[in-house]
Structures are given as C-alpha cells and as structure tokens.
C-alpha positions in Angstrom: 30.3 3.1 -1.0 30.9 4.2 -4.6 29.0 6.0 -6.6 28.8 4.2 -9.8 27.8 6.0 -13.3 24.6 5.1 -14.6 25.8 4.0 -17.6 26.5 1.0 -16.5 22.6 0.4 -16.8 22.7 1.5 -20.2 22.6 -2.0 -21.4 19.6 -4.6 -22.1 16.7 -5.0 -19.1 18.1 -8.0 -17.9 21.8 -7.0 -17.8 20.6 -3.6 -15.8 18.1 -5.7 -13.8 21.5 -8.3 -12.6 23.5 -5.4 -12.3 21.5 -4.2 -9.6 21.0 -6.7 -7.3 23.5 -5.9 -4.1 22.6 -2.4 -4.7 22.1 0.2 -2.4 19.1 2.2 -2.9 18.6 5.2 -0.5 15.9 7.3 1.3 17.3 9.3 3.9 17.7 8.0 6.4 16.7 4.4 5.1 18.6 2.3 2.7 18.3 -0.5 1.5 20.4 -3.4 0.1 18.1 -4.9 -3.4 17.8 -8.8 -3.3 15.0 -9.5 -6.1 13.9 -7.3 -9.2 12.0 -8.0 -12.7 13.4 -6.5 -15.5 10.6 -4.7 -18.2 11.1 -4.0 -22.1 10.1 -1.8 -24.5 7.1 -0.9 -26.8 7.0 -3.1 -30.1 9.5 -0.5 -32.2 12.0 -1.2 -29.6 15.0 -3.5 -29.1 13.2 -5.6 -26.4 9.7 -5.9 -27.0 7.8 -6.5 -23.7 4.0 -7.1 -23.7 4.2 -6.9 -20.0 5.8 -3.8 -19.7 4.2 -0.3 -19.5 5.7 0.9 -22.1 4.4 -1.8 -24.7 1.8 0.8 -25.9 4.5 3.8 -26.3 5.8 7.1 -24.7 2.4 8.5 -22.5 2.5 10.8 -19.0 3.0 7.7 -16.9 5.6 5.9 -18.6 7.8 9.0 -20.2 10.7 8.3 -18.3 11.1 4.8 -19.3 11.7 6.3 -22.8 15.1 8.5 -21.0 18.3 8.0 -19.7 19.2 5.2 -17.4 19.5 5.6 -13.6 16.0 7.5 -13.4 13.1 6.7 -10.9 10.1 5.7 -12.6 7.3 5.2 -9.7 3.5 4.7 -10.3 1.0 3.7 -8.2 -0.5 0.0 -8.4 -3.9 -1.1 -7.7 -4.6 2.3 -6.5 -2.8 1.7 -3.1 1.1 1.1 -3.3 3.7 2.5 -5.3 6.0 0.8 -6.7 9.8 1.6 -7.6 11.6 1.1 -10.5 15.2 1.8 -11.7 15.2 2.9 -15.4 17.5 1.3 -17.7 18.5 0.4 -21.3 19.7 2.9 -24.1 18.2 6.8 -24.1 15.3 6.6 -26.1 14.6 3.4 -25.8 11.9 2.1 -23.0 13.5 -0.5 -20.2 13.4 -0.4 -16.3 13.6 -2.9 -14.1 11.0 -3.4 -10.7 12.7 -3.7 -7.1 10.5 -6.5 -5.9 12.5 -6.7 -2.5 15.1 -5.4 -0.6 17.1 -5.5 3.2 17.2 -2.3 5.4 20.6 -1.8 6.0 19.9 1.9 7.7 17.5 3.7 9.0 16.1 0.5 10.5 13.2 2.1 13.2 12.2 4.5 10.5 11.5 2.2 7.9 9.5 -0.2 11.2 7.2 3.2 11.3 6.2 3.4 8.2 5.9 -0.4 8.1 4.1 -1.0 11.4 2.4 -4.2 9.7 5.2 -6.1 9.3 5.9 -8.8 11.5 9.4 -9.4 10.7 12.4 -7.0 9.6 12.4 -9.6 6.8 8.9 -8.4 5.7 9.8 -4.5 5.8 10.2 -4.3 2.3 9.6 -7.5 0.7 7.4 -7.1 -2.4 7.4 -3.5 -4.4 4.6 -2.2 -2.4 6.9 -2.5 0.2 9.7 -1.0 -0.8 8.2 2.2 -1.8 6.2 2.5 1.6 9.9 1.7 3.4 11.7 4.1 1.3 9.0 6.9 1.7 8.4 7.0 -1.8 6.2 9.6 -3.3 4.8 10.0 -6.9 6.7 13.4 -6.7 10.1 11.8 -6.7 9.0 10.5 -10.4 12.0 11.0 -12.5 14.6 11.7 -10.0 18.1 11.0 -11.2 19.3 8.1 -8.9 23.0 8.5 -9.4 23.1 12.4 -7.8 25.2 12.2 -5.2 23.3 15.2 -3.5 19.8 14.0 -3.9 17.9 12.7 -0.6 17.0 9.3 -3.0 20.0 8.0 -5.0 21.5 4.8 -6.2 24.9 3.1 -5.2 25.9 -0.1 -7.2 28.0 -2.1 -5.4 30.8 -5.0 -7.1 28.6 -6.4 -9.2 27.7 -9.9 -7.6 28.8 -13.5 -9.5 26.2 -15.2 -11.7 26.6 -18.4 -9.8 24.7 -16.4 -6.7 22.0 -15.2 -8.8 18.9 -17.2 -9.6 16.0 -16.5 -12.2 13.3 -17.5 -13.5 9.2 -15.9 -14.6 8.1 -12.6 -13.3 5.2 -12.3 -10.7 1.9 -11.6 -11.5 2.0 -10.4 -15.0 -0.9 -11.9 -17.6 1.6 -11.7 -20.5 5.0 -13.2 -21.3 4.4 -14.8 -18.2 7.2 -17.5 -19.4 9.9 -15.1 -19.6 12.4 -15.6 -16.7 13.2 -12.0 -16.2 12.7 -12.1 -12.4 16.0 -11.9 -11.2 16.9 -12.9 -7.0 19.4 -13.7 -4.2 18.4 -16.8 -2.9 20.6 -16.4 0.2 18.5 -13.5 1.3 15.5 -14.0 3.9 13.7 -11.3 2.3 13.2 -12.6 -1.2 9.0 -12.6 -2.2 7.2 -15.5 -3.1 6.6 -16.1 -6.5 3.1 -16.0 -7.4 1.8 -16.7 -10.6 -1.2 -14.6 -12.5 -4.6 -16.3 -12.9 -5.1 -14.8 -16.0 -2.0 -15.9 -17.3 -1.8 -18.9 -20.3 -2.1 -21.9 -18.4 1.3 -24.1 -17.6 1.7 -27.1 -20.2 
C-alpha cells in the first residue's frame, strides 16, 4: 500500500473527509479499511465555520491540533467513556478534522475481537467512533501523532481515492447544531456502516 502525503488532506473538511474513505488506518497489528466519517470545520474566523465542531470556540488544550497540519490524530474522550478518532485536515492554521465513524478490520482480526468482546458480529467491531478507537487501541496519549509516518505503530495509508458515484452523504449523527449539514460521508456497500441517528436536541425536521 502507498503511503500517500498528507497534503492531500490539506483541502476543505469535506474534500479530506471523501478522500478518506477506502483508507487504511493502522494500529499494529490491526488495521482497518474506513467506510463512514463526518467531516468538522472551524471556529467562526475560519474558512469553514462549524457550530458543531470543537473548534467553533477557538484554539484550547483539547482541540490544539485541529488548528495544525493535516494528517494528525486528534482523539478525545466522549461521554467520559469512549474515545473517539479523528484525522485532522484543512490548511495549517486553520481548524478542520474529520470523525471516523466506522471502519472494516482488514488485519489483526482476533486482536481487535479482544478488545471488542461485545460485539456480536465482525461487522460490529468498529462500527461507530467509540468503536474504532477501542479496536484500534487508541489512547489519549497517541493525541497528535503524525499519521503519515511510515515508522509510527499508528499511521495512515490513503488508498485510489474512490468514485463519487460510490459515495453517499447526507446530515451528521448526533450533533444539536448544523444538524442539516450533510457532511456525513459513507460507503453504502459496506456492512459495517452506523446507523444514523438524529439528536433530540436538534431543531426539529420541517
């Protein structure tokens, strides 16, 4: 598989988020093949202005690397339980990352099983961001790491990228705010796309 420069995620949230889909995201010795992400924007001074997105307030411990180069790791824990992954992109300086919302092990198949001994199906063993993270053996400590290092134990390899006519889109999961945007990107061919589930506390449907 090639390694691919991250600058080809130096581009808007959505272009980054599309770009990765069919990428391979590795954990020695698991890997996995992303089917579904969300792309995020920036604070308000920024090129995409994203309510939903942790960097709408600006630059703080949490969300620093948002605000860096593309290809990094942000990760951060949600609801006090799982961690989630996300791939940063967008220009240096400027906040954008996009969420891996699911993915297919493609190596390291029993590992991943043991640290997902709920899952019923290899389908379910890292669908949804909680997921991924507890598949990939995430760990707040690898917050930051450069994804396109060939010599890193967690690193990024994009693949060709795949034809818009494979892709589908629409709202992202969960979020209160610019729920309407359709930057949830997915390959509906894959079994181990999530279910989209809108917020409670978002603006009601018309």
């Amino acid at each position: 598989m090639a390694v691919v420069s991250a600058q080809e995620l130096a581009v808007d949230p959505p272009t980054a988020a599309r770009r990765l889909l069919g990428a391979i995201l590795w954990s020695d010795p698991v890997a996995l093949r992303i089917v579904e992400v969300e792309a995020y924007g920036s604070d308000p001074g920024g090129p995409w202005p994203d309510p939903a997105a942790h960097s709408w307030p600006g630059p703080t411990a949490r969300n620093a690397v948002m605000f860096g180069p593309a290809g990094r790791l942000y990760v951060y824990r949600s609801y006090g339980i799982h961690l989630c992954v996300n791939v940063t992109g967008g220009y240096d300086g400027e906040a954008g990352a996009v969420l891996v919302r699911a993915a297919e092990v493609v190596e390291g198949i029993e590992v991943a099983r043991e640290r997902r001994p709920a899952a019923r199906r290899d389908t379910d063993l890292a669908r949804g961001p909680g997921n991924v993270g507890s598949a990939l053996g995430i760990s707040l400590a690898d917050y930051g790491t450069e994804l396109f290092d060939p010599f890193s134990a967690l690193r990024l390899e994009l693949e060709s990228p795949v034809p818009a006519s494979d892709i589908a889109a629409g709202p992202r999961v969960g979020v209160s705010v610019a729920a309407e945007i359709p930057w949830r990107f997915w390959l509906p061919a894959s079994p181990a796309v999530s279910v989209y589930r809108r917020s409670p506390r978002a603006a009601p449907l018309p």
